[in-house]
C-alpha positions in Angstrom: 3.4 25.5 -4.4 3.4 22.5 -3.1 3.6 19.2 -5.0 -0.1 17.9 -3.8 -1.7 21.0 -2.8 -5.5 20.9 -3.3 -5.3 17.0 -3.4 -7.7 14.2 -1.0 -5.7 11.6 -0.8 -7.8 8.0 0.7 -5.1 6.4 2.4 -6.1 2.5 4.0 -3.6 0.6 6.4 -2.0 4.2 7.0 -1.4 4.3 10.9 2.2 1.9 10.5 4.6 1.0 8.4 5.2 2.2 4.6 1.5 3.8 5.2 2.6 5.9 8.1 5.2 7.0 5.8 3.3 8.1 3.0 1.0 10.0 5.3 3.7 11.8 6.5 5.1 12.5 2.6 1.6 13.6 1.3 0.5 15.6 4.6 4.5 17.7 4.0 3.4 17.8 0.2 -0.2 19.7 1.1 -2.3 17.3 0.6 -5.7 16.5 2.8 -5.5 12.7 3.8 -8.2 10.0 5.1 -6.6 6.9 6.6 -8.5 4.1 7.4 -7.4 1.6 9.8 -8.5 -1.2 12.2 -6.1 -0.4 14.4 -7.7 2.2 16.8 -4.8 2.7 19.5 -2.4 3.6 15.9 -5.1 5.8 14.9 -5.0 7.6 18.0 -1.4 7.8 18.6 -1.5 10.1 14.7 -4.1 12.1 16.0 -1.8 13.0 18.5 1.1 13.2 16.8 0.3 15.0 14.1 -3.1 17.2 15.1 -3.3 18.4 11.6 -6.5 19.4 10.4 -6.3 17.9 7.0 -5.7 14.6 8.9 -9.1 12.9 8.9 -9.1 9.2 10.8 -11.6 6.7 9.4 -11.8 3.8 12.0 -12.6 0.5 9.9 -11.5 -2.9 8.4 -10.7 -3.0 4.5 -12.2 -6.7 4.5 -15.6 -5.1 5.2 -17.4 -3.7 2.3 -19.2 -1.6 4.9 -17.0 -0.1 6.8 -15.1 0.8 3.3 -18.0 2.6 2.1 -18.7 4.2 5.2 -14.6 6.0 4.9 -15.0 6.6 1.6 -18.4 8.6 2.3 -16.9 10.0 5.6 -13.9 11.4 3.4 -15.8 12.9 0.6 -18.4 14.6 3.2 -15.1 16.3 5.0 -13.2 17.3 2.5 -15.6 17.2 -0.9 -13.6 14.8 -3.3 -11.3 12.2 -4.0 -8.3 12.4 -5.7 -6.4 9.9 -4.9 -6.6 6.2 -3.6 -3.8 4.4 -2.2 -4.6 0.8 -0.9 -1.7 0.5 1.2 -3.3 -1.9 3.9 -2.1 -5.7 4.2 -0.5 -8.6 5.8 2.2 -11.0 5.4 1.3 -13.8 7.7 1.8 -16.8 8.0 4.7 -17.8 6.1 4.4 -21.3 4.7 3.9 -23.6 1.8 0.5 -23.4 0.4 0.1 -26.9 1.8 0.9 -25.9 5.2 -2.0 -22.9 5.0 -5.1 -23.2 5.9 -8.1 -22.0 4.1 -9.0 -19.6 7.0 -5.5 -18.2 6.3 -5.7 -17.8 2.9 -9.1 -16.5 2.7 -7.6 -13.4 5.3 -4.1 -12.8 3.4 -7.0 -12.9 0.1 -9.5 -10.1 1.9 -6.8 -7.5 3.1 -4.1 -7.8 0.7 -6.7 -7.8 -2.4 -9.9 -8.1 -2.2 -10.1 -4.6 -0.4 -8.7 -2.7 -3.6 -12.1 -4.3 -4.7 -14.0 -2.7 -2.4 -11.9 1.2 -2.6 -12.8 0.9 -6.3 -16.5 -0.5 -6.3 -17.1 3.0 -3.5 -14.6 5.2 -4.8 -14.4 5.1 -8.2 -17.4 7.5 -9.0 -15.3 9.9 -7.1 -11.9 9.9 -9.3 -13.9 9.7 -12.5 -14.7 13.3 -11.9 -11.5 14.3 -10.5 -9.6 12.4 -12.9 -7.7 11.2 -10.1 -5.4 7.9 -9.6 -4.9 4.8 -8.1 -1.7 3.0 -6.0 -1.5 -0.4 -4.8 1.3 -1.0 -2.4 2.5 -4.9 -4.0 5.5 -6.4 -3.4 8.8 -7.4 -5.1 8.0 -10.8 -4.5 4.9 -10.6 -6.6 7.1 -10.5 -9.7 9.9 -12.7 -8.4 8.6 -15.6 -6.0 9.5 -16.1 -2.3 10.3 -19.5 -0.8 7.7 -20.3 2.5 5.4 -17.7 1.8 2.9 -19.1 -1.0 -0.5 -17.1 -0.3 1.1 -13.7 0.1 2.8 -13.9 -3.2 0.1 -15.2 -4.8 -1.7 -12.0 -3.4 0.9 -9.3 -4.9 1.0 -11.1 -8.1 -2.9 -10.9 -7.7 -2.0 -7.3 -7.2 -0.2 -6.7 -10.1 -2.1 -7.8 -12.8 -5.3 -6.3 -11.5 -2.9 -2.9 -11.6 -2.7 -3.4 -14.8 -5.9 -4.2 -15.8 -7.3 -1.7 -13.7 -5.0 1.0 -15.3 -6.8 -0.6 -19.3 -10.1 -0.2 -18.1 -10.0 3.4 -16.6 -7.6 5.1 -18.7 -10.4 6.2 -20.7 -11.6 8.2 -17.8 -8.3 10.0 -17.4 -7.5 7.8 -14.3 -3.9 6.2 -13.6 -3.4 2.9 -11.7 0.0 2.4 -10.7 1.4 -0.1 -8.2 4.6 0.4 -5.8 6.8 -2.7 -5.2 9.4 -2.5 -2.2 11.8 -5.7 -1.6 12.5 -5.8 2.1 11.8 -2.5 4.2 11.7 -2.2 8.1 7.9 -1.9 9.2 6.3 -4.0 11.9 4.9 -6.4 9.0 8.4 -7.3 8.5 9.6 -8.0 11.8 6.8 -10.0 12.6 7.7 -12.4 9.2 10.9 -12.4 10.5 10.4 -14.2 13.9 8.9 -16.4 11.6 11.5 -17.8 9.5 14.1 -20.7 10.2 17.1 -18.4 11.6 15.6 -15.3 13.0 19.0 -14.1 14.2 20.8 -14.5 10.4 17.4 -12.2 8.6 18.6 -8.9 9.4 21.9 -10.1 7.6 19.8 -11.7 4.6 17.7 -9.2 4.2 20.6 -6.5 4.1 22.3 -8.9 1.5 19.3 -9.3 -0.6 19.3 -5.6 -2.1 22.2 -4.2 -4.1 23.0 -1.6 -2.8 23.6 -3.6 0.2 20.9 -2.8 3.0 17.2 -2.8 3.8 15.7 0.5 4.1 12.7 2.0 6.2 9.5 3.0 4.5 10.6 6.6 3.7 12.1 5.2 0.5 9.1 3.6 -1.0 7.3 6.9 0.7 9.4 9.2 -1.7 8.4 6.6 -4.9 4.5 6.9 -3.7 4.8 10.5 -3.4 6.1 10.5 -7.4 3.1 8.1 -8.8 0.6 10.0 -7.2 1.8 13.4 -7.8 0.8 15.3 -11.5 4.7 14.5 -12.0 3.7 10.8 -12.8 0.9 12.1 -15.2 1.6 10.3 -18.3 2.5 7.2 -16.0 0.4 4.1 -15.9 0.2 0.3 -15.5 3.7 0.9 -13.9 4.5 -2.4 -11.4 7.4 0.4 -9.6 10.4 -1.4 -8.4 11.6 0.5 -5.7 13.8 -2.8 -3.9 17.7 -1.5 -4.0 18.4 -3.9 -6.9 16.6 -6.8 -5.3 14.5 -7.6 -8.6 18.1 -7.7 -10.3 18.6 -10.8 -8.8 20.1 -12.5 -5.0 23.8 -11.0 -4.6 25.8 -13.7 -4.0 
């Protein structure tokens, strides 16, 4: 049988990157899966590539507390519950010092990266109270450890994680897990975009390779794989985990 077989999975920022990956790992694992996404050409290009019927697309931005409500309905209209949320969409842009960012900037990195899991669980959370479903927040490494030049994004993830935590206190007595998933550097177009950013474009592919133990940075499959785990009934007695999955970046810079 297979490891999410029978389960809805409401997927948002799911048409690139890590999200693309985990649609691809929950769709192979049986599950049904909604993704929601502002990007309509992405959205397209899965319906195309993958022509699955327990693919449903959900056209909409997570900073909208409309347009959420509206996938959320959408979702549990097609395919009668939810048993899973996974607020994978966000941004990492721009990368400065917090007195180099502008409010406007701020206020965005704030609405996608975490206000949204405000919204999933203000419209979703009637749902998974009577599946006794779960919860993943896609955070960051850098939400535990810092990162130089990039001041409103951490503060974002670290946003992220405690509200995982909290989250996980205050529904546990519903049966419902809240886990967060923490990659260090991993190839998706978020990435490469913060890298043209930086000082020494040419040298980041080298840093960022350096930064992880096990001496490279992966593509999203690997946090995928971890994602996979925490949503699964495998990860059943697991909860208010912050999941390193960073190739022994959180152990500390190699020299």
């Amino acid at each position: 049988m297979s490891v999410l077989a029978d389960k809805v999975i409401f997927l948002t920022g799911g048409a690139a990157g890590i999200g693309k990956e985990c649609l691809k790992a929950y769709l192979k694992a049986g599950a049904k899966v909604a993704v929601m996404d502002f990007d309509q050409n992405a959205l397209n290009a899965l319906v195309k590539e993958f022509s699955n019927p327990d693919l449903l697309i959900c056209a909409g931005d997570v900073r909208k507390a409309n347009d959420v409500r509206l996938a959320i309905e959408k979702t549990i209209e097609a395919f009668g519950r939810i048993n899973a949320i996974h607020n994978n969409a966000g941004i990492a842009s721009p990368s400065k010092p917090i007195d180099e960012t502008s409010e406007e900037e701020w206020d965005n990195l704030f609405s996608v990266n975490l206000k949204s899991v405000f919204w999933t669980t203000r419209f979703g959370i009637d749902t998974l109270k009577k599946t006794k479903g779960c919860i993943l927040n896609t955070s960051s490494m850098v939400g535990e450890m810092g990162q130089e030049n990039h001041a409103a994004y951490v503060a974002t993830k670290g946003g992220m994680n405690g509200l995982t935590k909290a989250m996980a206190l205050d529904y546990a007595p519903f049966g419902i897990r809240v886990n967060a998933v923490c990659p260090a550097g991993v190839w998706t177009p978020m990435l490469r975009k913060w890298a043209v950013e930086q000082p020494d474009p040419a040298g980041i592919e080298n840093y960022l390779d350096n930064i992880h133990a096990l001496g490279y940075c992966p593509e999203g499959d690997v946090i995928a794989d971890v994602a996979l785990f925490l949503i699964s009934d495998a990860a059943r007695f697991v909860t208010g985990c912050i999941m390193p999955v960073g190739g022994g970046a959180e152990l500390g810079y190699k020299k």
